[in-house]
C-alpha positions in Angstrom: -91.2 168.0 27.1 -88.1 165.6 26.1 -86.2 166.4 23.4 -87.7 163.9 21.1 -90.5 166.0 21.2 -88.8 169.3 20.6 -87.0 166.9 17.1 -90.6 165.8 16.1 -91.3 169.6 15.5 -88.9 170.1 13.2 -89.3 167.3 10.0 -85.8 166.7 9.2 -86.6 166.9 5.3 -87.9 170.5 6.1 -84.9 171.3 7.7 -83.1 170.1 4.5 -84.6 172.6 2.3 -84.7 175.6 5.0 -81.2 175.1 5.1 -81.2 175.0 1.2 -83.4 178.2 1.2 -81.1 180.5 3.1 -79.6 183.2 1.2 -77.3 186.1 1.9 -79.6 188.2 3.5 -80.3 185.6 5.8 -76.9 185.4 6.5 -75.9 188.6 7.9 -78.9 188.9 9.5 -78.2 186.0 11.2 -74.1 186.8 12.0 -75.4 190.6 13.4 -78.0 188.7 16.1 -77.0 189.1 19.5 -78.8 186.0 20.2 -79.3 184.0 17.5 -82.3 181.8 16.6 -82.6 178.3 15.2 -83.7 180.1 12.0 -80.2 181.9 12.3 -78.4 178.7 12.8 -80.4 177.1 9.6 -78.5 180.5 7.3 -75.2 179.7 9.0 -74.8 176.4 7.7 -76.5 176.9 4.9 -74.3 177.2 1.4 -75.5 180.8 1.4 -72.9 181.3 4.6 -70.2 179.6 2.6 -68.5 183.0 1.0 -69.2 184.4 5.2 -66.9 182.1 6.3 -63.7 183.7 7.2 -66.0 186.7 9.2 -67.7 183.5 11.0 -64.3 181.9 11.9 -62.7 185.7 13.2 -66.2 185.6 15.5 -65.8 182.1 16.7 -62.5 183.0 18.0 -63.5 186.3 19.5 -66.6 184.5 21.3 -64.4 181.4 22.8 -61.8 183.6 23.8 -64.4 185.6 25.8 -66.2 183.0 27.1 -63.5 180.2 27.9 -60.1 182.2 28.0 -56.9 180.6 26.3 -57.3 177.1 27.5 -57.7 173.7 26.2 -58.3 171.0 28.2 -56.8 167.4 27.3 -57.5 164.1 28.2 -57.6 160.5 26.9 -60.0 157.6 26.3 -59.6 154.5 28.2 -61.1 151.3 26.1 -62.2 148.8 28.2 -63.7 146.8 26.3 -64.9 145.9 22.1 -67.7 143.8 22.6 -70.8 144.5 21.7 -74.3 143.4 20.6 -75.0 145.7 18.3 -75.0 145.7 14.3 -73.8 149.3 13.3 -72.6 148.8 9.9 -70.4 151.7 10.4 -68.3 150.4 13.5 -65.3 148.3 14.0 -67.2 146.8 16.9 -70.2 145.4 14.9 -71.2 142.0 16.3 -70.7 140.4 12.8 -67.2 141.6 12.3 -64.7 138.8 12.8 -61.9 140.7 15.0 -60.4 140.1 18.1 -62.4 141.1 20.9 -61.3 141.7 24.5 -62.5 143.0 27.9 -59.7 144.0 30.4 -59.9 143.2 33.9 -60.0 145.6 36.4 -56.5 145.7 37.2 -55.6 145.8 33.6 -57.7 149.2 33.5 -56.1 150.4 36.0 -52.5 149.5 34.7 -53.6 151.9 31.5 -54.7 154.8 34.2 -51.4 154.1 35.4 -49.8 154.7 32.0 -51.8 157.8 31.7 -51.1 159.1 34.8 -47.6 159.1 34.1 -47.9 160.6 30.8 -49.7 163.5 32.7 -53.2 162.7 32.2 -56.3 163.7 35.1 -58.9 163.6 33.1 -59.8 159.8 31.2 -62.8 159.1 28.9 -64.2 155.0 29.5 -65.2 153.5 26.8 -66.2 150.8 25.6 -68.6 148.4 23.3 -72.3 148.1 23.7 -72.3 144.7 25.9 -73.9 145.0 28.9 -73.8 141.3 30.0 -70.1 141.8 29.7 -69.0 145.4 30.7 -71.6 145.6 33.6 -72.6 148.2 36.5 -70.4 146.1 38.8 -67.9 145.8 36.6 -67.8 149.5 35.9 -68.4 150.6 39.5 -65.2 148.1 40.0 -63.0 150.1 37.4 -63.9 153.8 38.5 -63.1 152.7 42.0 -59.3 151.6 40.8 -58.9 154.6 38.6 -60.1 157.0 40.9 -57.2 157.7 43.2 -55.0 158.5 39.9 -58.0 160.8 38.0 -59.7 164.2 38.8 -62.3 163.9 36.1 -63.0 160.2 34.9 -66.3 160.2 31.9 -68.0 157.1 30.6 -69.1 156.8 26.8 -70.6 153.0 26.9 -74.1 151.7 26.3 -77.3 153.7 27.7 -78.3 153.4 31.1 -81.0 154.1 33.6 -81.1 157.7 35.6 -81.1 155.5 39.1 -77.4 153.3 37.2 -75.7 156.9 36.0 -76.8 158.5 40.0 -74.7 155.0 41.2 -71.7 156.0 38.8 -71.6 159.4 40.1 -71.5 158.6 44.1 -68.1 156.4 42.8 -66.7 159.2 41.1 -67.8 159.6 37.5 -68.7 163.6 36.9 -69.1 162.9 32.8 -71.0 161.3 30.1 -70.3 161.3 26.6 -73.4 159.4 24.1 -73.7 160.1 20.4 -77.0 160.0 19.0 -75.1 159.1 15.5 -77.6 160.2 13.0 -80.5 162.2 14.2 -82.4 161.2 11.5 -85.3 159.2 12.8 -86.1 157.3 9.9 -82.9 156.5 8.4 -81.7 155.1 11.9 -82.9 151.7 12.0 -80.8 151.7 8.5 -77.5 152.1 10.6 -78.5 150.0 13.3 -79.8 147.1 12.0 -80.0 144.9 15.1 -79.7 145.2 18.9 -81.1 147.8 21.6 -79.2 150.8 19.8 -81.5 150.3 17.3 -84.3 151.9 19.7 -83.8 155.5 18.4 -85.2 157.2 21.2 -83.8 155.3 24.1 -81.1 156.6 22.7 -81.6 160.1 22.6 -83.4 160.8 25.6 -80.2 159.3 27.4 -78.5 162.5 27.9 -81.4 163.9 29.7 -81.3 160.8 31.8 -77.6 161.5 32.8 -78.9 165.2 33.4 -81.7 163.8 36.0 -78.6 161.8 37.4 -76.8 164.7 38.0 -74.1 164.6 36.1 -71.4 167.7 35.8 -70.8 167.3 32.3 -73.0 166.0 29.3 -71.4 165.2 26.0 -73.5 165.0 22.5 -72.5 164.6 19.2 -73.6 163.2 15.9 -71.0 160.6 13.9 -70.3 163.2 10.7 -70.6 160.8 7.6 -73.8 159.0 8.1 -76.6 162.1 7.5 -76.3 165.3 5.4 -74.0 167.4 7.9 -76.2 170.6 7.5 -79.5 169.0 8.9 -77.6 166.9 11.6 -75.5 169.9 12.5 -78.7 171.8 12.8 -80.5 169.4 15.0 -77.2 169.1 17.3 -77.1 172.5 18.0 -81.0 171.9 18.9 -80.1 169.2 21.4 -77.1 171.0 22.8 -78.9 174.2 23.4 -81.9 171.9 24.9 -79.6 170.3 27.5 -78.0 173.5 28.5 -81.2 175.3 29.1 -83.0 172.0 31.0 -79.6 170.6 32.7 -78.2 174.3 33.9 -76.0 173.0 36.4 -74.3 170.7 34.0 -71.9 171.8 31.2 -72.6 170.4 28.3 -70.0 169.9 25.1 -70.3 168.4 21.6 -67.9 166.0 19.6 -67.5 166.2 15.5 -66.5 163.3 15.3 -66.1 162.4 11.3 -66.4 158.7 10.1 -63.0 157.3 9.9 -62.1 153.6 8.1 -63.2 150.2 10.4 -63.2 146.9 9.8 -66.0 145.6 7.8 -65.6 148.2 4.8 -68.2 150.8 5.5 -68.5 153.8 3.0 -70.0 157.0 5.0 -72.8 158.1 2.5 -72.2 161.9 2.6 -68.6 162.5 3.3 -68.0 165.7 5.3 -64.9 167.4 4.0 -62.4 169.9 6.1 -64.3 173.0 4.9 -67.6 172.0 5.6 -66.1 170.7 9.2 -65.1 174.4 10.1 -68.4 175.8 9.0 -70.6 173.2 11.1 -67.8 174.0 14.1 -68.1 178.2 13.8 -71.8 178.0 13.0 -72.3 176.2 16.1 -70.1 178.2 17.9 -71.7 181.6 17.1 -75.1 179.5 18.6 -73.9 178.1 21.3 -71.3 180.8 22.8 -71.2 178.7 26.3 -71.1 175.2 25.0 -67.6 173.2 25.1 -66.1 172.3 21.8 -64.1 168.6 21.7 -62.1 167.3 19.2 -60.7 164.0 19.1 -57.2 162.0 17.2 -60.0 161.0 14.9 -58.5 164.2 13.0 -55.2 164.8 11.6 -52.5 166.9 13.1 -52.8 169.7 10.5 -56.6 169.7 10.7 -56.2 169.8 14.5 -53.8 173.0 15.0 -56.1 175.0 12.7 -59.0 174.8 14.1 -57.7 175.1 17.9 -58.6 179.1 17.6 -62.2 178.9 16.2 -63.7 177.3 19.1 -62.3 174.1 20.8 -62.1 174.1 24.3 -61.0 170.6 24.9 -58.9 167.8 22.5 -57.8 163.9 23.4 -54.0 163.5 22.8 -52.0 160.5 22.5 -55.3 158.4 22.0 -55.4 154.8 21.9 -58.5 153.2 20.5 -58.1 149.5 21.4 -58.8 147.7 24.8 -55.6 147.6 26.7 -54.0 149.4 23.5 -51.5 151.3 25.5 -49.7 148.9 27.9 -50.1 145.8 24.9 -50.6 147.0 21.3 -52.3 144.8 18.9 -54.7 142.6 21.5 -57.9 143.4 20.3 -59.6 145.3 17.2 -59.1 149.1 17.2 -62.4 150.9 17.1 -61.7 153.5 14.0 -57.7 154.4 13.2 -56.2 157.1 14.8 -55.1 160.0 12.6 -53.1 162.5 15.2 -50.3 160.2 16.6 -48.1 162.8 17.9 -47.8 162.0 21.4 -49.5 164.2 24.5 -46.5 166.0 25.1 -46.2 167.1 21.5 -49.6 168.5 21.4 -49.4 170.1 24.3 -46.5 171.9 23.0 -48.4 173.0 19.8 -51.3 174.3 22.0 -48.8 176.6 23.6 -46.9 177.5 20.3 -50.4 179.0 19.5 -50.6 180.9 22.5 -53.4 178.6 24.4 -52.6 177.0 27.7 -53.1 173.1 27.9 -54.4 172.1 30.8 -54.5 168.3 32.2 -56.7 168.6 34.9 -59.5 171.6 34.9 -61.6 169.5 37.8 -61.3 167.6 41.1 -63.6 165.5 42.3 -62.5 165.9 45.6 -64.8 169.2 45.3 -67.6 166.2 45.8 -66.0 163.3 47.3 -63.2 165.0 49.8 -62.2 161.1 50.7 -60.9 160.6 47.4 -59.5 162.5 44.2 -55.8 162.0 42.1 -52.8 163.7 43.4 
């Protein structure tokens, strides 16, 4: 069973109003479960667990620090490219937006490891547009190879690919895959993706399963925080998180809140999520998914950032540039969203420890696989 099938069972309208339904009662039952349930996980975000919301955040922070210690784990996304086929009205990438678009070449990736390296980076996220004419398995294959000697951990979020492509990214060196499904509402998705192959809903969300077949060490979900009601996306998040955990044991899986930010073309997110109802999808999903690790990106401001660190983040990107080649030559190409948290790695990593959490820049080494190779 794929998790399509395990999303077809639950009607995402029916979710709405279970949600909706969920009253105090609910709620303690559900925060007093040892193990809770989906039905548990419907109360906790429900506006029921709204006046529970301090007692959720002191058990978030309880749970992580059990499970996962004081540490957060930092890295930084590499864009590689902008281009794309795609029509998301919501992206800076859109096909139809008239910005400037560039793809680095290798050695211009590697030249922005470079910079990261020195900044104290081992861990980079690749990303890049949805072009796969442009940024191709050769090309990719190409750029891990470069960035490799300089990285412990190196992650791809680009365009979906086939179990037998991810298997050839791991034997170069890739250990992590990032994809967000976006909205996981089925029927409102062609709405948001008006034209090219992300518009295929479920190509797109059995591709974390694919990456799992691969054999990936970590898998990354998320859902883009603007786009659906954040109650019934959160819920079906936690579905797919806990789905991938259970089916992909020997992979550790994490999930993104990423939260619509301004991009060229003028989108307005249809249900705005606000800071509150950020830090109850984040502790809800926390108290249901106790060994899942929690990301949070320079999408967010700084304040935003340093409060939530206790209540259940486990990793954060610092010093983030969204634009191909943004760190070695600012202003190229178009940015994908803006960047909110512009303090610089360094800075962050000095807040982390001001809260008594250890930041850690490299928590893996893929010499553990691949003795030939690995960052020093």
């Amino acid at each position: 069973m794929s998790f399509h099938e395990v999303l077809k069972s639950h009607p995402w309208r029916e979710v709405g109003r279970g949600i909706l339904r969920s009253g105090e009662d609910d709620v303690r039952r559900a925060l007093a479960a040892r193990h809770p349930t989906p039905e548990d996980l419907l109360a906790m975000l429900s506006p029921a667990a709204e006046p529970f919301l301090e007692e959720m955040a002191q058990s978030a922070h309880r749970l992580t620090r059990q499970r996962f210690g004081r540490v957060i784990g930092l890295f930084a996304p590499v864009y590689v490219s902008n281009e794309c086929i795609n029509s998301c009205v919501y992206c800076g990438f859109n096909r139809a937006n008239p910005v400037k678009r560039l793809t680095l070449t290798p050695q211009r990736v590697e030249a922005e490891g470079r910079h990261l390296h020195h900044a104290g980076f081992r861990h980079v996220l690749l990303v890049s547009g949805e072009n796969p004419h442009v940024v191709t398995l050769e090309y990719l294959t190409w750029v891990v190879d470069l960035l490799r000697p300089l990285f412990s951990s190196i992650s791809i979020e680009i365009y979906p690919l086939e179990t037998d492509e991810y298997a050839e990214l791991i034997d170069h060196g890739v250990d992590g895959l990032v994809l967000y499904q976006e909205t996981y509402d089925e029927a409102r998705f062609p709405e948001f993706h008006p034209r090219g192959r992300k518009r295929d809903f479920r190509w797109r969300l059995e591709t974390p399963e694919r990456g799992g077949l691969a054999g990936f060490r970590r898998l990354g979900v998320g859902a883009l925080l603007g786009l659906g009601d954040w109650r019934t996306e959160g819920f079906f998040l936690g579905l797919h998180a806990r789905y991938l955990l259970k089916t992909f044991w020997r992979s550790h899986v994490t999930v993104s809140f990423p939260r619509l930010k301004p991009a060229a073309g003028g989108f307005e997110p249809p249900h705005p999520v606000g800071d509150a109802e950020l830090t109850q999808l984040l502790v809800a999903l926390r108290l249901f998914l106790p060994d899942v690790g929690f990301t949070l990106s320079t999408r967010e401001p700084a304040h935003l950032r340093d409060h939530l660190i206790p209540l259940g983040i486990t990793s954060m990107s610092a010093g983030s540039s969204t634009e191909p080649g943004g760190y070695t030559r600012d202003g190229e190409a178009e940015a994908q969203f803006q960047v909110a948290d512009e303090r610089s790695p360094r800075e962050i990593a000095e807040v982390i420890q001001s809260r008594g959490y250890e930041p850690v820049w490299k928590d893996w080494d893929a010499a553990f696989l691949h003795p030939e190779g690995g960052c020093r």
